[in-house]
C-alpha positions in Angstrom: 30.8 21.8 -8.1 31.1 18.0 -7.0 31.6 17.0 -3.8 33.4 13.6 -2.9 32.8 11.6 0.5 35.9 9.1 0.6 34.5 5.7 2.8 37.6 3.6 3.3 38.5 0.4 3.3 36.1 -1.3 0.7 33.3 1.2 1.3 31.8 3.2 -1.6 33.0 6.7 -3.3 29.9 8.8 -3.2 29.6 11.6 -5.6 26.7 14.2 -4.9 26.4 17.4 -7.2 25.2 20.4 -4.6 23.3 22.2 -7.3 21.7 19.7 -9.2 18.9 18.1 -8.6 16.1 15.5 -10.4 13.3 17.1 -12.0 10.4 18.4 -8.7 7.9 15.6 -8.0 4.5 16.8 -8.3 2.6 16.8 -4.6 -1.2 18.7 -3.4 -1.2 22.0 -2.6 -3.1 21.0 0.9 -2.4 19.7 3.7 -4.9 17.7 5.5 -5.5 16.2 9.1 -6.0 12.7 10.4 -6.3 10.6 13.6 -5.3 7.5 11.3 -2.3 8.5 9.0 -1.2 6.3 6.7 2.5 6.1 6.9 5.5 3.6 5.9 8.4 3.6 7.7 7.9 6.3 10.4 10.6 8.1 12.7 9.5 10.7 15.3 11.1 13.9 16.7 9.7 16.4 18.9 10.8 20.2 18.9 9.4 23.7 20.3 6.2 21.5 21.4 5.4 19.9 18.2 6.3 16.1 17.1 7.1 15.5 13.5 6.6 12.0 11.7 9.4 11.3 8.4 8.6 8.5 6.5 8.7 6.9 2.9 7.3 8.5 0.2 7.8 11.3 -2.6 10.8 13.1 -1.3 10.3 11.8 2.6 6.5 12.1 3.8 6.4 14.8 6.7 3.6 15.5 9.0 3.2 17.1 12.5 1.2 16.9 15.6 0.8 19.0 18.8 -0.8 15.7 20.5 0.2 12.6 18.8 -3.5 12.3 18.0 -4.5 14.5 15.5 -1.9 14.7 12.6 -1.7 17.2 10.2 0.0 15.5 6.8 2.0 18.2 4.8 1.4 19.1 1.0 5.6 19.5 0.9 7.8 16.8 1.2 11.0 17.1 3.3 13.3 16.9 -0.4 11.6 19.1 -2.6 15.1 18.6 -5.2 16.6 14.9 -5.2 20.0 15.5 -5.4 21.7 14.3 -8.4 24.0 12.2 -6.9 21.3 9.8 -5.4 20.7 9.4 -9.2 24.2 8.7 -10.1 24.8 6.4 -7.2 21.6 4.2 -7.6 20.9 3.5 -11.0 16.7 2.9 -11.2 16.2 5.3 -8.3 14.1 8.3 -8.9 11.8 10.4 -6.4 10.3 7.6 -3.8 12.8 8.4 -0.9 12.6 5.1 1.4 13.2 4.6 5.7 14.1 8.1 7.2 15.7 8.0 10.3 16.4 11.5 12.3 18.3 12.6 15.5 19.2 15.9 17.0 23.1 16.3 18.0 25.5 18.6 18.5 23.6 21.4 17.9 21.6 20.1 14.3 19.4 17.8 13.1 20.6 15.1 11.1 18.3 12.8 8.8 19.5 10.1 6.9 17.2 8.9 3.7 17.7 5.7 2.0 17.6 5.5 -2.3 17.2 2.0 -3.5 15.4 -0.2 -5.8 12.8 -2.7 -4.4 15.0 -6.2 -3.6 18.1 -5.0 -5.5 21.2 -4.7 -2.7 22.8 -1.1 -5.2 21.2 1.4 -2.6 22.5 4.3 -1.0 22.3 6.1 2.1 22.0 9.8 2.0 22.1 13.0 4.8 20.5 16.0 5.2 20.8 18.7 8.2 19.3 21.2 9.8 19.2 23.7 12.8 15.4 23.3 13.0 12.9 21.3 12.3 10.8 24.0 11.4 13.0 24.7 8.4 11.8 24.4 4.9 15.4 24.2 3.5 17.8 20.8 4.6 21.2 20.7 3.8 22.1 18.0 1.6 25.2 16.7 4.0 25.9 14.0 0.3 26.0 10.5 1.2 27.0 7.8 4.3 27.1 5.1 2.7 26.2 2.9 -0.5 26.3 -1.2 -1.1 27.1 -2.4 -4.6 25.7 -5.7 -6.0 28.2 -8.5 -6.6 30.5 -6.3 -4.5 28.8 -5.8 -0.8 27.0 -9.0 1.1 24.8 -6.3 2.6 22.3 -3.8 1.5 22.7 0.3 2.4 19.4 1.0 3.5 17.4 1.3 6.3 19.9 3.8 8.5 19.5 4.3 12.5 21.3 6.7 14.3 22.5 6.0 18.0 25.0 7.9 20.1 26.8 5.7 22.8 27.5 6.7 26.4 30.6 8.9 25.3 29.0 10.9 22.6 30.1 8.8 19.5 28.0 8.4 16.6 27.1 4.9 14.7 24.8 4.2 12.0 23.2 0.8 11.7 21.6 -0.1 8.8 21.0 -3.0 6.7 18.1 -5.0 4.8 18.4 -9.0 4.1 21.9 -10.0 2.4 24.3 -10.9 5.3 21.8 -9.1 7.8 21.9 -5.7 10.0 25.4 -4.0 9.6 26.9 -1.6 11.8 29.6 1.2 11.7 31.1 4.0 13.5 30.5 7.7 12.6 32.8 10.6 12.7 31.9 14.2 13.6 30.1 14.9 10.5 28.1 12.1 10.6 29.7 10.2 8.1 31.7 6.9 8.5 34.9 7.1 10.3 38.3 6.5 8.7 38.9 2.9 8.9 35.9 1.7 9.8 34.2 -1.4 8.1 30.8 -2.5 8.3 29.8 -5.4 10.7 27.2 -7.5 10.7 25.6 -7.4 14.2 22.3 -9.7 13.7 20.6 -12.1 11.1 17.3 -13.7 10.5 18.7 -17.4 10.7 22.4 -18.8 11.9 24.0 -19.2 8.7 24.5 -22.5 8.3 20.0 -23.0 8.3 18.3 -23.2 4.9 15.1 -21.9 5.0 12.8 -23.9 2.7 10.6 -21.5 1.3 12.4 -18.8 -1.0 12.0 -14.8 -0.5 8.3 -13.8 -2.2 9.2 -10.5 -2.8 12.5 -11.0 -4.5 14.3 -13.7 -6.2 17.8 -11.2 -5.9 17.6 -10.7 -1.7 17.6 -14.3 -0.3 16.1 -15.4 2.2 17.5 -13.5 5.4 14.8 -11.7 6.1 15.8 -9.0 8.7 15.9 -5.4 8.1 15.0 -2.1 9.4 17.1 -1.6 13.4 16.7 0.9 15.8 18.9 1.2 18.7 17.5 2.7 22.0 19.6 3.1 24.8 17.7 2.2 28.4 19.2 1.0 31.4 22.9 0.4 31.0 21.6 -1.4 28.2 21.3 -1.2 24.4 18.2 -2.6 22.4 18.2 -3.4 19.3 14.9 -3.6 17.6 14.8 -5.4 14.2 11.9 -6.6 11.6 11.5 -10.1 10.5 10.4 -11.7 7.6 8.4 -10.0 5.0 6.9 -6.5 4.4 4.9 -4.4 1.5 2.6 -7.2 0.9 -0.4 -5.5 2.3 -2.7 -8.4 3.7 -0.3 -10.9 2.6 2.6 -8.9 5.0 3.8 -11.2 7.7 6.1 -8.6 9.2 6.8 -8.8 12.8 9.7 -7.1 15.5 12.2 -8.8 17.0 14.7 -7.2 20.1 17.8 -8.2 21.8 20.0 -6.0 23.8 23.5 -5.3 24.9 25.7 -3.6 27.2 28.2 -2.2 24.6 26.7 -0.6 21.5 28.7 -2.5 19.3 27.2 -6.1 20.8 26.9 -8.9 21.0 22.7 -8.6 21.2 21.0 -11.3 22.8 17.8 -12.2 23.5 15.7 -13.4 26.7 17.0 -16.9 26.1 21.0 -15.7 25.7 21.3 -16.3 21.9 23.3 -14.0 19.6 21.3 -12.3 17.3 24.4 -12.6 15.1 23.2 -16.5 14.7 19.7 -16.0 14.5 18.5 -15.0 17.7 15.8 -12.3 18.7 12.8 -12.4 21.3 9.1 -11.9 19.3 8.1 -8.4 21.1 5.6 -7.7 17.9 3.1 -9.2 15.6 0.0 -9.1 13.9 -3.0 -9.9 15.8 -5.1 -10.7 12.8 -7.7 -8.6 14.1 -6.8 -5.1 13.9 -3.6 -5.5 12.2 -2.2 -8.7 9.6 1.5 -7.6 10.8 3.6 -4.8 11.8 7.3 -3.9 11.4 9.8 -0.8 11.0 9.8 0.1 14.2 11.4 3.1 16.8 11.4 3.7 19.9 11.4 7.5 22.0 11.3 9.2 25.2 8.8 11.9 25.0 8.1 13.6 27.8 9.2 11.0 30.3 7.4 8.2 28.6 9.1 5.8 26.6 6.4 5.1 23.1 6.8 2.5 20.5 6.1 3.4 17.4 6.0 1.1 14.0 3.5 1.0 10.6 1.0 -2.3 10.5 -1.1 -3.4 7.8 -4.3 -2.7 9.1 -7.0 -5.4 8.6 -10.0 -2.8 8.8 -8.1 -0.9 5.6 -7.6 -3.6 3.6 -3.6 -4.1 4.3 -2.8 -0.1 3.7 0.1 0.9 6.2 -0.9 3.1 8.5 0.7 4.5 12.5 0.5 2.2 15.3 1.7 4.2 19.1 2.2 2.1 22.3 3.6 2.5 25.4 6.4 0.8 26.5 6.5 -0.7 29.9 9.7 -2.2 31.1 9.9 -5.6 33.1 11.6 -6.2 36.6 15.1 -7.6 34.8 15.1 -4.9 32.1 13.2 -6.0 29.2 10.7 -3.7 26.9 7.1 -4.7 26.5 4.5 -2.6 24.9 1.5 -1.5 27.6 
């Protein structure tokens, strides 16, 4: 039996096939603990007294902690069948499920996965749900969202969930192309009827030429943003964004980026009042070159009354592998986010 989620005006057809799935990936029987986990992509949820970590990887990466210290890496991944669908949808995609993103609402929680193929725009956004995060089975919700090459300016991966002051849904998403797009949801977290994407910020105003070309991928370009997450603080929304280039290991200059707004839809602007639309954003994270060459894909929580920052670098001492940086944010006297 097929499924079909309709997204209107422009916006992929998505077709998802409920009982099929690609072949099971093959994972270790064991899990394993660690104070340094190596992660890509990270998103963190907390529930019954236990945080969770989703990230990239086989079928979404999943590990757990009762501290935020000691983490204990599971042998399962969160998508132990790859719905057919993703298949379908993203020709090239297989198992390696890229940039979770996860919220709780209205009684579930909802993780969105992207399926892509590295610097190619023909990705896809997929959901999952479930009423615990304890589960072992996730509903496979079909897809949000998918971009098309030589059809969509924009990329469909990278997903963020925010909900605004009167309990609506958005996604934002978005990886080079024309930059970080943004749309409204409806109530089963899929887009809304009528809505398009917009493009709410971009590594350079669109009229600069960089002069160096992208070194990861001759189809991207060179507007190097990607990977946004909203957090809500204040009266005011943040939007946190990566810059420049990731995956390189050593060679990764990846750094984070933030503006804010009052309305969740923008405009975001930075310290100095500049639109992130045109290219503006205020540094908030880079590599130190002594601990870490860069850092990037970032999210932002409270926990327990403390807001935390949490991202991968590319850790010097490890020779560029990606592993879990943590800081706490500290907030300054006219509202903006600096790590502690």
């Amino acid at each position: 039996m097929k499924k079909i989620t309709l997204l209107f005006l422009g916006l992929a057809v998505c077709q998802m096939t409920m009982a099929q799935g690609q072949r099971r990936p093959r994972f270790s029987r064991e899990a394993f603990t660690t104070e340094t986990p190596m992660v890509h992509d990270p998103v963190m949820a907390y529930e019954d007294s236990t945080y969770y970590i989703f990230a990239t990887g086989m079928g979404i990466q999943q590990m757990t902690s009762k501290d935020r210290k000691t983490w204990t890496v599971k042998p399962q991944p969160v998508m132990t069948v790859i719905p057919q669908w993703t298949r379908d949808s993203v020709p090239g995609f297989r198992h390696h499920v890229w940039a979770p993103d996860i919220i709780r609402w209205h009684g579930r929680w909802w993780l969105a996965y992207s399926c892509s193929t590295f610097g190619k725009n023909g990705s896809a956004i997929g959901l999952l749900s479930a009423r615990s995060l304890a589960s072992s089975m996730w509903d496979d919700e079909g897809c949000i969202v998918t971009s098309k090459d030589k059809r969509d300016n924009w990329n469909a991966i990278d997903p963020n969930f925010i909900i605004d002051e009167r309990d609506q849904p958005w996604l934002v998403w978005g990886s080079f192309w024309d930059g970080i797009q943004l749309a409204r949801l409806d109530s089963t977290m899929h887009i809304a009827t009528g809505e398009k994407p917009r493009t709410i910020a971009r590594r350079y105003d669109p009229n600069y030429k960089p002069k160096e070309a992208n070194p990861t991928s001759k189809y991207a370009g060179t507007n190097a943003i990607e990977a946004p997450f909203i957090f809500k603080h204040g009266g005011y929304y943040y939007l946190f964004v990566s810059w420049d280039y990731c995956c390189r290991g050593a060679k990764s200059n990846y750094r984070v980026a933030v503006g804010r707004s009052k309305s969740v839809a923008g405009p975001y602007l930075d310290r100095e009042g500049k639109d992130m639309l045109y290219g503006g954003g205020t540094l908030f994270l880079e590599g130190d070159k002594q601990q870490f060459e860069a850092a990037g894909h970032c999210a932002a929580y409270t926990f327990e009354g403390e807001d935390i920052f949490i991202c991968h670098g590319y850790s010097t001492k490890h020779n560029g592998a990606a592993i879990l940086i943590q800081r706490p944010i500290a907030w300054t006297a006219d509202g903006w986010p600096q790590l502690k």
